[in-house]
N, C-alpha and C positions, 0 to 999 in steps of 0.2 A: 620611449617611455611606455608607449601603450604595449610595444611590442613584449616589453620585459611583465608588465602587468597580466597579460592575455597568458604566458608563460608561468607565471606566479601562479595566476587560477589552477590550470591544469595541473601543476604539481597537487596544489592543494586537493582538486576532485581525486585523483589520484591516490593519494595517503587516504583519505575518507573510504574509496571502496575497498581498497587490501585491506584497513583497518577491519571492516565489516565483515571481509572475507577470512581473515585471521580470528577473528570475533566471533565468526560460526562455525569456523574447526573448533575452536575452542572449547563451545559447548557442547558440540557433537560428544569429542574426545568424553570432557565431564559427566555424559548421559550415558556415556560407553561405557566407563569404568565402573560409575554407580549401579547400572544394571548386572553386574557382576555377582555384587554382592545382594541381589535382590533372590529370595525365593520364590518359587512358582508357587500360588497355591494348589494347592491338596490335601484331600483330606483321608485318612488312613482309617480305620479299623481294627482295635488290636481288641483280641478275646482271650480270655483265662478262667481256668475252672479251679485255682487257690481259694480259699478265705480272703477274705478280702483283709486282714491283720495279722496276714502271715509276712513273713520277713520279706520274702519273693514279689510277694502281691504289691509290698508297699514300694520297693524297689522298681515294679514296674509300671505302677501310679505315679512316681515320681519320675521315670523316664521318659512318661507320655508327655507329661507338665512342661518340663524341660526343653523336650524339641519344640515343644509348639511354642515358648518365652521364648527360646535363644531363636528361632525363626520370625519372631512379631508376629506372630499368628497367622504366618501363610501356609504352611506345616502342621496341619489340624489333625491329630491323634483321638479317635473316639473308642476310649477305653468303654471291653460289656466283662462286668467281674462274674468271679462266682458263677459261672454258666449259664449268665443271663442270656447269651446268643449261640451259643454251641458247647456241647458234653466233651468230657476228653476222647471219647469214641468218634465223634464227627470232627471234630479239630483237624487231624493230618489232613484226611481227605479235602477239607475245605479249602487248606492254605495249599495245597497242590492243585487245585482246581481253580482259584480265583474267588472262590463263595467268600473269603476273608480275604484280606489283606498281608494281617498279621495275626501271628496268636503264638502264645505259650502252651508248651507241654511236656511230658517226661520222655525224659530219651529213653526208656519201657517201652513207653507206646511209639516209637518213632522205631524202636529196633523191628517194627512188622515193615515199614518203608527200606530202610538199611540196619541190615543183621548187625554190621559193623557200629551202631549205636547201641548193642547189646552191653560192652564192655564193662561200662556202668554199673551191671547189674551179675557181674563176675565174683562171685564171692572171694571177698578178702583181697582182691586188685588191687585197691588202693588204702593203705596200711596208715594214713595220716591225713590232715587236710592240707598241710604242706605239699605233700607229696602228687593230693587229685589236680590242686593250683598250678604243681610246675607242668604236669599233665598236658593241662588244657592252653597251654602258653607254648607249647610248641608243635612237635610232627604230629602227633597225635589229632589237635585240633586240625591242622590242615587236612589231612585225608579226611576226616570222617565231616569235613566242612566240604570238600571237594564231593565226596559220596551225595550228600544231600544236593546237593548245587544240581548233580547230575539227575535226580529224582524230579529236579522241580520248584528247592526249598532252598531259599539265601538265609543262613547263621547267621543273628546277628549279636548270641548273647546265648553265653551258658550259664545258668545259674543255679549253683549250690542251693540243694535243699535241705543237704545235710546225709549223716547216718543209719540207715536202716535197722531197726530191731525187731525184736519181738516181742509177744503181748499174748497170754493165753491165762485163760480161769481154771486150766484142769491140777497144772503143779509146777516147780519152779522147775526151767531146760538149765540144768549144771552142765548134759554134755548131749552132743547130738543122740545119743539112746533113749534119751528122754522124750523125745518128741514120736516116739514110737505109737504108731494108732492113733496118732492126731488129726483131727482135720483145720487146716489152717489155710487161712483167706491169703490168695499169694498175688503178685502185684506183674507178675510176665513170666515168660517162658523160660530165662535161665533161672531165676528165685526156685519156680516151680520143680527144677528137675535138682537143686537142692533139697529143698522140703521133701522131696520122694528118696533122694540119698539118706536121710536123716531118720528115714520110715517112717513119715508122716503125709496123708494124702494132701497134695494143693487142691482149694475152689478159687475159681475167679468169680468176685463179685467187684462192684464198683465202689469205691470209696465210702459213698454215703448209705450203703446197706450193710456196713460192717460193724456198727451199733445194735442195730435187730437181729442182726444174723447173733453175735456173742450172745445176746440179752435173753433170745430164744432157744440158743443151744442147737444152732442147725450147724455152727463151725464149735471149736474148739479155741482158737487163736488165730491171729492176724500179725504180717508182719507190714509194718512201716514207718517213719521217722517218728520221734518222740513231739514233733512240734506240732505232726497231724492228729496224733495218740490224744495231747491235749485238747486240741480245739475239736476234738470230734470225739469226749469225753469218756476216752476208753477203761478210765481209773471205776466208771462206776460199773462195765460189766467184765472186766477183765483184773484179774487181781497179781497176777504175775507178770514180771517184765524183765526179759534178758535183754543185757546190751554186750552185742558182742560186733558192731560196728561193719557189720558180713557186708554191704554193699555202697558206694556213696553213691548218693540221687541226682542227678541233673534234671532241669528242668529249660528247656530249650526257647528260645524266643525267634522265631524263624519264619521269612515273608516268602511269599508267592513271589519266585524264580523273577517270572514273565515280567511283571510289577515292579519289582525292583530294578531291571534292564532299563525299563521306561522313563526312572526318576531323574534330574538333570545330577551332573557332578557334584554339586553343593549339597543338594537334600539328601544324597547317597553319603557324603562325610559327615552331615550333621546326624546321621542316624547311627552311622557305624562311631563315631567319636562320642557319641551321647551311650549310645550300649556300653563300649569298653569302661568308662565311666561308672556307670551303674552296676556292671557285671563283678566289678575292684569291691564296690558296696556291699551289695549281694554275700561276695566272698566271704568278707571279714566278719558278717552277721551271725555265717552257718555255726562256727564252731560255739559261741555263745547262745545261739540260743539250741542247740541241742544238750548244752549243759544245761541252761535255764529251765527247758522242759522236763527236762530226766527230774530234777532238782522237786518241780511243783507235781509233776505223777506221784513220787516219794511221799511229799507232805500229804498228797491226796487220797495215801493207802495206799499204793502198790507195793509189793515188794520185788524188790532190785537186788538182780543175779548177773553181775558184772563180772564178765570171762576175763582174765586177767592174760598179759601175756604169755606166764607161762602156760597155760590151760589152749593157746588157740592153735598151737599143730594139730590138734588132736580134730577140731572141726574145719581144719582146713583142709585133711586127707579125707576124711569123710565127704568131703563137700566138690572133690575131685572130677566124680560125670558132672556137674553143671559146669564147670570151665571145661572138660570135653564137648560138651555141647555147644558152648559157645565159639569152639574153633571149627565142629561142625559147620555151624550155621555160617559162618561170619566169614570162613577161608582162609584165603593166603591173609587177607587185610587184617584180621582177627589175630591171627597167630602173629602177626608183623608189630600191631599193638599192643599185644601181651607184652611179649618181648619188650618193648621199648620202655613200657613201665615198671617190672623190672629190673631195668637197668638206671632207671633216675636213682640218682644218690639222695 
């Protein structure tokens, strides 16, 4: 009886440690799996030189919001608007270099990093905003996502700014002959060497001098989206405004290469799934508010000289050295781009 008792025990000690030892895989496993779903903290840096109530800008206040909610706050996004932390002239440099994190800018000023983000800026390339969306949704994006990658800069987000026009106080552009002896504020290097097809000279001036420059009469006209024209109140020293839709704007949202390699799997998906997200928003914005814009310049006195389709062969052959130029600059990958645009139905 003792012997069956002394037996009993030891079963019993027995069940007690496997149970203990089952009991601490257990939790192991639970603390494994939960840490999966944990992000590291970090905190990011993103810069933009929009208004800060422009379509993009709010698109991108709410994209910063968003990773740092759906993270619990360990994915810390410190949005500087409006130029509070860097100009669109120091931007590239900084997000190739590490001085930022993240930052937004125009694929203009990105076409001095890779020519092949000229495209953009191709007059009459892209003939819809159907047509810039299905664009940026296939080969197109990849190469010119691969180009940057190779510079230094991880794409995470193209964002529609909208249509390109133009704005001048000397007389209404019916046809590119009109712009003959102009001087008009140009916004990059293929725009530029249209305005000169057109026989009118390009200045580069910076966004925020293009008010004093009209008001003083040092330029003639400027060309850029209707939604900039408004918030940077071009209706009061510009009294003409063609819309003839020559360019659609991208505005790039793109982080330090090096920086981004560094981030674990998760915070690389919740950044890249938060952009795709945002950049759908973005999209759907451009086309209503460049109507909405055009719409209150009108109320505001301007007068609107809208190129209709039958009128745009005429400035699209005109406007032929600036897509020369851009196959110049840009190369085999430029000409490979052209081409595939198109060819989108």
């Amino acid at each position: 009886m003792k012997k069956l008792s002394f037996i009993l025990s030891i079963c019993f000690l027995l069940s007690i440690i496997l149970s203990g030892c089952g009991g601490n895989t257990m939790t192991k496993q639970a603390s494994s799996s939960g840490g999966k779903n944990e992000y590291e903290p970090v905190t990011i840096r993103l810069a933009y030189n929009l208004p800060q109530d422009h379509h993009i800008s709010i698109g991108i206040e709410n994209f910063a919001k968003k990773v740092t909610e759906k993270s619990g706050g360990k994915v810390k996004i410190q949005v500087y608007p409006a130029g509070q932390l860097l100009s669109d002239k120091e931007m590239n440099q900084a997000i190739l270099t590490g001085g930022v994190e993240m930052g937004v800018n125009s694929s203009t000023l990105w076409s001095s990093v890779v020519p092949a983000m000229g495209i953009f800026d191709v007059p009459y390339a892209f003939s819809n905003y159907e047509k810039a969306g299905k664009a940026l949704s296939g080969e197109m994006r990849e190469k010119l996502n691969q180009a940057m990658e190779e510079k230094g800069a991880k794409v995470l987000m193209y964002a529609d700014y909208g249509y390109a026009q133009f704005a001048n106080n000397v007389r209404p552009l019916k046809s590119p002959a009109d712009f003959k002896g102009l001087k008009i504020r140009s916004i990059g290097e293929i725009p530029s060497e249209m305005i000169k097809a057109y026989g009118a000279s390009p200045v580069f001036l910076g966004a925020g001098e293009v008010y004093t420059a009209l008001q003083r009469k040092t330029i003639d006209g400027a060309t850029s989206g209707t939604t900039a024209m408004l918030q940077r109140h071009y209706d009061e020293v510009a009294k003409y405004l063609t819309i003839n839709n020559y360019a659609y704007l991208e505005f790039i949202l793109a982080m330090n290469k090096n920086f981004w390699d560094r981030l674990p799997e998760n915070t690389k998906n919740l950044l890249s799934e938060t952009a795709k997200e945002t950049e759908q928003w973005i999209r759907a914005q451009a086309k209503s508010e460049d109507e909405r814009t055009a719409k209150a310049l009108k109320e505001k006195g301007m007068q609107i000289e809208a190129i209709s389709e039958a009128e745009l062969p005429e400035w699209k052959k005109a406007a032929e050295p600036a897509r020369a130029a851009y196959i110049k600059q840009a190369g085999d990958l430029g000409k490979k781009l052209l081409d595939s645009i198109e060819h989108l139905q």
